[in-house]
Each structure stands twice: as C-alpha cells, then as structure tokens.
N, C-alpha and C positions, 0 to 999 in steps of 0.2 A: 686333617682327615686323610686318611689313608687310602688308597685305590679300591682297597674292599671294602670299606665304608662308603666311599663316593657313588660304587657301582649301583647301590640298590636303589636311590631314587631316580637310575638313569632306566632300570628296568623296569619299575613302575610308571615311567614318561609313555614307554611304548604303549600302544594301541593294539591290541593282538585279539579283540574279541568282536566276531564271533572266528574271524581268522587275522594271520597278519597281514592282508592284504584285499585289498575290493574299499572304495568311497573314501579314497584319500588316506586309507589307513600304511602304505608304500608313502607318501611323499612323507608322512608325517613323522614317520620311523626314521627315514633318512635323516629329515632334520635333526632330531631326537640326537641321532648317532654321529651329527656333522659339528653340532653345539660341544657335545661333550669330546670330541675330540680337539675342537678347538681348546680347550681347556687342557684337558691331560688324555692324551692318547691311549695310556695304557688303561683307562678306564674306561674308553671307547672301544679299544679290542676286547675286553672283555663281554660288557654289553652285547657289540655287536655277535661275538659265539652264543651268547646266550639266545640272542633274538633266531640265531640261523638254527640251531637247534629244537628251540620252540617250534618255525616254521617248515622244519624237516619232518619229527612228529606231526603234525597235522598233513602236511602234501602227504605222507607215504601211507601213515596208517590214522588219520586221524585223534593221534593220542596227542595228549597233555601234556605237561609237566608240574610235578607236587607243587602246592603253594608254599612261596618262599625259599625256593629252592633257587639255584644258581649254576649253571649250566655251560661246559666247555664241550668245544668241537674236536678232536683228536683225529685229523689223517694224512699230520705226518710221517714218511717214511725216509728212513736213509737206505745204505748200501747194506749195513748190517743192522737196522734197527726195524723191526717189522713184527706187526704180532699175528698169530692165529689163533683159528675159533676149530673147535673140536664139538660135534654134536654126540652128548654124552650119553650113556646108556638108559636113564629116565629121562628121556627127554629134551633135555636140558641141554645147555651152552655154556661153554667153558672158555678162556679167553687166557694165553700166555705169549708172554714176549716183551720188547719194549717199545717205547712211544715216544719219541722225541717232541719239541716245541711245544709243550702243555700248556699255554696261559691258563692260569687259575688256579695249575691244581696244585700251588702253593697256596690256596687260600683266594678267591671265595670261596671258589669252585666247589660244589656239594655232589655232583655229578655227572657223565660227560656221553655224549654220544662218541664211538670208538670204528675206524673201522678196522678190519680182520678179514685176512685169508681164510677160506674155507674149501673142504672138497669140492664144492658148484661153486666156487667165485668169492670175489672179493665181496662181505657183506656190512652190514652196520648194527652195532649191538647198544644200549644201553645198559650203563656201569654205575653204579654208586659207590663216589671214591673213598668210601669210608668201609669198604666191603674188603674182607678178608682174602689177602694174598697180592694188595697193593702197596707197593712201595715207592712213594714220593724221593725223586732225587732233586730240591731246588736248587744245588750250590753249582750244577751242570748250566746254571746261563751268568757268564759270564760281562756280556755286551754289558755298559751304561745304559743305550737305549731300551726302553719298554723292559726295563728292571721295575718297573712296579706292577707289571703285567703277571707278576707270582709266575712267569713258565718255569718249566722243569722237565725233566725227563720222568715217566712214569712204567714203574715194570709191574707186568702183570703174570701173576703165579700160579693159575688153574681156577683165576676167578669168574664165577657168576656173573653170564651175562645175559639179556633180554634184548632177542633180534628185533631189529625195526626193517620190518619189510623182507623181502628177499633177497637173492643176488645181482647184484648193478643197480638196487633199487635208490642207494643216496647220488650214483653219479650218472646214471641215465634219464637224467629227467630237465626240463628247463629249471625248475629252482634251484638245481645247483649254481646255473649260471648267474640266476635272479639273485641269491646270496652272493655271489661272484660281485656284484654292484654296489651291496651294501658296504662291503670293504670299501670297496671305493668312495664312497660317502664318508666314511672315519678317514680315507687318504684327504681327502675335498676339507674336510674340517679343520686338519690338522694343518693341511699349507694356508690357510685361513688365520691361524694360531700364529704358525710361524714367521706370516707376514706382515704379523699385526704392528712390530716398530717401525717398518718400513712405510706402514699408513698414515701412522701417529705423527711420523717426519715430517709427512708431505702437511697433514692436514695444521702444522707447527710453522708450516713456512722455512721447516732446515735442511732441504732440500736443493744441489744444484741442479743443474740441466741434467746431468748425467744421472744422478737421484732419481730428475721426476722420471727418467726414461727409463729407466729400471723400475719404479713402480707403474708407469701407463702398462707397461710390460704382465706386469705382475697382475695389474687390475682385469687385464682382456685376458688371460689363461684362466684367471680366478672365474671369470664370468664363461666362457666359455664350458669349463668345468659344471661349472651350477648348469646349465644351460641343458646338458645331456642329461644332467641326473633329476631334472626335473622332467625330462619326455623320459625317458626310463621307469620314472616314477608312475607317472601318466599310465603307460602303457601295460604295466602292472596291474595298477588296481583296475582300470577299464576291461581288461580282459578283451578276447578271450586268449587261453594262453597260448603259449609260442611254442613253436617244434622247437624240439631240443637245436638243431642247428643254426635257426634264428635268433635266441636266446642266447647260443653261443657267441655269436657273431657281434650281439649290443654288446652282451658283458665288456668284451674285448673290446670295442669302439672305447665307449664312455673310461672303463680303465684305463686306455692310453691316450685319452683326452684328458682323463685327471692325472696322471702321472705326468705327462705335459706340464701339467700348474704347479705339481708338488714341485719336481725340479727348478722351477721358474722362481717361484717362490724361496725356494732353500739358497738357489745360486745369487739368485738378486738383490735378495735383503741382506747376501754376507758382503758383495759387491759394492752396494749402496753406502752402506754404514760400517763397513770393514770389522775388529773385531770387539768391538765395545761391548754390541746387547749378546756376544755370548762369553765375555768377559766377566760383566758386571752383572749382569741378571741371570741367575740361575734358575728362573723357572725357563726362560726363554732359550738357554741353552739345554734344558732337558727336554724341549719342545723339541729342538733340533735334531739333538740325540734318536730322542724315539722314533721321528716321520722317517728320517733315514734307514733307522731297522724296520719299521712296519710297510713300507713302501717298497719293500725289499721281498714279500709275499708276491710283485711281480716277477715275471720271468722274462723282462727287458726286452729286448731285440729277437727273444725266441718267444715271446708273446706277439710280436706287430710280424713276424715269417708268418705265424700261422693266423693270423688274423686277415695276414695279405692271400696267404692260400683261399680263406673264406670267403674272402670278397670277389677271386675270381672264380670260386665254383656256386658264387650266384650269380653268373650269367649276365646281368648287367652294365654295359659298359658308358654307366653315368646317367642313364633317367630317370634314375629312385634319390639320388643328389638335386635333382632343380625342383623335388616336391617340400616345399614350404606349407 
C-alpha cells in the first residue's frame, strides 16, 4: 500500500465533527496521528496537514472541506521562494510564485491551504491543485527520509484563490500553536516506531546492562512525552481557549519535551543494538530516515531561546511548577 493509499483511513480515524476538538475529540486525534506515525511517518505528516487544515477552516471562518477531499498546509518560505496574492479587478484573488516543502502535492494532495503576501499582510488562501496555472515540481526532494510524503516544490501562475479569513488571521490566533502540538504527536509516534527493536530486545531477554540503560532511558523520555501530550490534549478540548501567548508557550514546552524522546530514541536504539536493525530491516531503517527529516520542522536551540524568553516574561519564578 502506498502512503496515498494508507492516508485515507487515517483521515476517516479522525473525529472532527461537530468540531476537531471539545469531549475528547484533541486526545483522540493525537492518538489517531501518533499510531499512524508509528507505522510510517510520511503518512502521518500528511494526515496530520490535513487534519490542521480542516481545523484552520473551521477556527477562522467556519468552512469545511469537500467530501473526500485531501488536504496540504503550504507555509513554507525560503530566501527566494515566496508567493503573492494580488486582489483582482472582479473581486477576486490571484496567487503567483513558488512554494517549497509541499507534502502531498505529489499525490494525495487534492487541495492545499497557501499562504501569500498581500498589500495588508501576509494572508491564507484556499487552492485546488488541480486548478489552472499550477505546476508540480516533485523531483525537487531529494532527502531518503519522508520521500513518501509526495513533497515537492509547487509554482503558482496567476491562479485562483479563495481567502480564508483576513490578514494574520492563520498566525495570530492560538490554534496555530494548538496545531504546533499535533506535529508533535506524529514526532511522539514516530520515536515510538523507532524504538520499537530496542523494546522487543529487552522484552527477548537480549539486552546487557548497558542495553537495558539505554532503554530505562528511552522508556522515561517516551513517557514523559505522552505525559504532556495528553495535558495538552486535556486542556484543548476542556476549553476555554488560550491567549495566543499561552498557547505559544505549551506548544513549545510539550515540542521540546518530545524532541527530547525523539533524540533519545534515535540515539539509543542505534547505541544499544549498533547497526544491524538499520542494516537488515528496511522498514526500520526508513523509520529512521524519515523521524530525522520530520523532526527537523523544529528550530532546535532557537526554539528552547525563545521558549526560555517566554518563560521569563511570565513572571513566575517556579509556583505554577509545584502545581500537580
């Protein structure tokens, strides 16, 4: 089965109705996206764009997405790759330029939330990439990892687009950062995935001391990990929502709490069992492959700077840490 073929019963797993989120509908989606990355990752980045797109329509303007439809997020930009939105003379929105990091839109992908420069600001447009003046470049990703994830580069030629919301309306809001976490749950799955010979060792009895201490290792970061993303989850669907700075501040917690595990994970299990299961097991070495590229949507050490900035301009110096 193929990553576009796998994707569509991971989209019908999700719970998205009457919203993605409120009575468990946040913890269950995590799960949803934490299974399927344990499996194959690039089937879990997909999923997961699709689900943050679904839940971006609905926070911004309430809209939908067509049934059976398949859905990428697009807002990367490089030094010289950046698109703009042109508001045309009936009305209308126009969208040229290009679009780096595409999952999808080599296939599921049927249509993608975009965003674009415009005279008032940066905006977000809905695109159907089947729509006239789009040109798919997939032979632009190179990487082994999350090559089944279809990215591509994507250029856009004065095509048709349909605003979602206003200006700052996809990045000024907490569910940005709320999606911000669900990545992190495909990270959570995926060191899950990857540490699974390192489990099967111990649970085999083929473990030394230094073995089982590279997994006791591996098991407290794994739990750890679960551990935020299920108050995360919690605190989602419980409502009520979070100031964007707050919201900033979890993302960032729980992300480099699971970045923590994915590392622990990847380092540990090559440590413990040196280089056999990515030797001889090829699903296990494209496991490896892809957590390393998909894990790589953190910004490392210039994510925990400004995460460290947030923690000090909340004021706090350690009494919201002894509340259990």
């Amino acid at each position: 089965m193929t990553p576009h073929e796998a994707v569509l019963p991971v989209l019908r797993a999700f719970r998205t109705d009457p919203s993605p989120r409120g009575d468990g509908r946040t913890r269950h989606n995590f799960a949803v996206l934490a299974r399927a990355a344990a499996d194959a990752l690039d089937v879990a980045r997909l999923a997961e764009a699709h689900l943050d797109a679904l839940t971006v329509r609905y926070e911004i303007d309430g809209g939908t997405l067509p049934a059976g439809s398949c859905w990428g997020v697009y807002a990367a930009e490089s030094g010289t790759d950046r698109v703009h939105a042109e508001h045309v003379a009936d009305g209308g929105w126009r969208l040229a330029g290009r679009k780096p990091f595409c999952s999808g839109a080599a296939g599921p992908c049927t249509h993608a939330l975009v965003t674009a420069h415009a005279d008032d600001g940066r905006r977000l447009f809905a695109v159907d990439l089947a729509a006239e003046g789009i040109t798919v470049h997939p032979g632009d990703w190179r990487a082994l990892g999350m090559r089944g994830s279809a990215a591509a580069t994507v250029d856009l030629d004065d095509v048709v687009a349909e605003p979602v919301g206003g200006p700052a309306a996809y990045l000024d809001r907490p569910g940005f950062w709320h999606g911000a976490i669900a990545v992190a749950a495909a990270w959570y799955g995926g060191a899950v995935g990857v540490a699974a010979p390192l489990r099967r060792a111990g649970v085999d009895g083929r473990l030394d001391a230094h073995g089982l201490a590279h997994l006791g290792a591996v098991d407290a970061a794994l739990a750890a990990a679960r551990a935020v993303l299920r108050e995360a989850a919690a605190v989602l669907d419980e409502g009520p929502v979070e100031s964007v700075p707050v919201s900033r501040r979890r993302a960032m917690q729980v992300r480099a709490v699971v970045e923590t595990a994915v590392e622990s994970a990847l380092a540990r299990t090559g440590r413990a069992l040196g280089p056999v299961p990515v030797v001889r097991d090829a699903e296990h070495a494209q496991r490896v492959a892809d957590l390393e590229v998909y894990v790589r949507q953190s910004h490392a050490e210039r994510d925990l700077a400004t995460l460290g900035e947030l923690a000090g301009e909340a004021g706090d110096p350690g009494g919201e840490d002894l509340l259990l």
